[in-house]
C-alpha positions in Angstrom: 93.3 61.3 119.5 95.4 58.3 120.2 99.0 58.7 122.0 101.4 55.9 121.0 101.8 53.3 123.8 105.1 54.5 124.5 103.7 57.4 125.7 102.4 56.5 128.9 105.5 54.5 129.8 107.1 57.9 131.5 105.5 59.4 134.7 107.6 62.7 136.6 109.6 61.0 139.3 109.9 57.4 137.9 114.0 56.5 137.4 115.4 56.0 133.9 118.5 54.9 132.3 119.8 55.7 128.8 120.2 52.7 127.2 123.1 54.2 125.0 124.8 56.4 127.3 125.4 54.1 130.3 127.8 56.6 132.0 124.6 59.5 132.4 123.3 56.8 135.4 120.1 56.9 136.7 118.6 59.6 136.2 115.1 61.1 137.4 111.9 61.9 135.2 111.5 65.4 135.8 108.4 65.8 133.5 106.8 64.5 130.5 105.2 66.2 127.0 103.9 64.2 124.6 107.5 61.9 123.5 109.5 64.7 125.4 110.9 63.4 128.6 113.2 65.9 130.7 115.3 63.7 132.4 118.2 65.0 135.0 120.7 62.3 135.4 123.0 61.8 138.2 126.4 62.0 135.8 124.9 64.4 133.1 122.2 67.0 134.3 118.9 67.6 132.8 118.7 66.1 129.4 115.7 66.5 127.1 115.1 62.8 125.4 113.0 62.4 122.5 111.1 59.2 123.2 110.2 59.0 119.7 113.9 57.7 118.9 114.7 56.5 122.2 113.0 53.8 124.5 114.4 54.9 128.3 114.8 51.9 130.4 112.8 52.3 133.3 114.5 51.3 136.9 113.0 49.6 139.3 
């Protein structure tokens, strides 16, 4: 079975922002299943994002 492309965009330890919640900051990818991404940002904690409905930006 195929995974979507965005899929493989997120790796554990790559930094992410939010694009709609600028104010999180950068945050950490703390681990990846399937289009969920925990994510613990430096202004917000761990977050769970769906990836499905929301294309992190990844930092370089």
């Amino acid at each position: 079975m195929r995974k979507p492309a965005g899929f493989a965009l997120y790796e554990p330890g790559q930094y992410v922002s939010h694009p709609s919640c600028p104010d999180w900051g950068i945050g950490q990818i703390q681990s990846v299943d399937g289009a969920r991404v925990t994510v613990n940002f430096e202004n917000r904690g761990k977050v769970l994002v769906n990836t499905e409905r929301v294309l992190l930006t990844v930092e370089a």
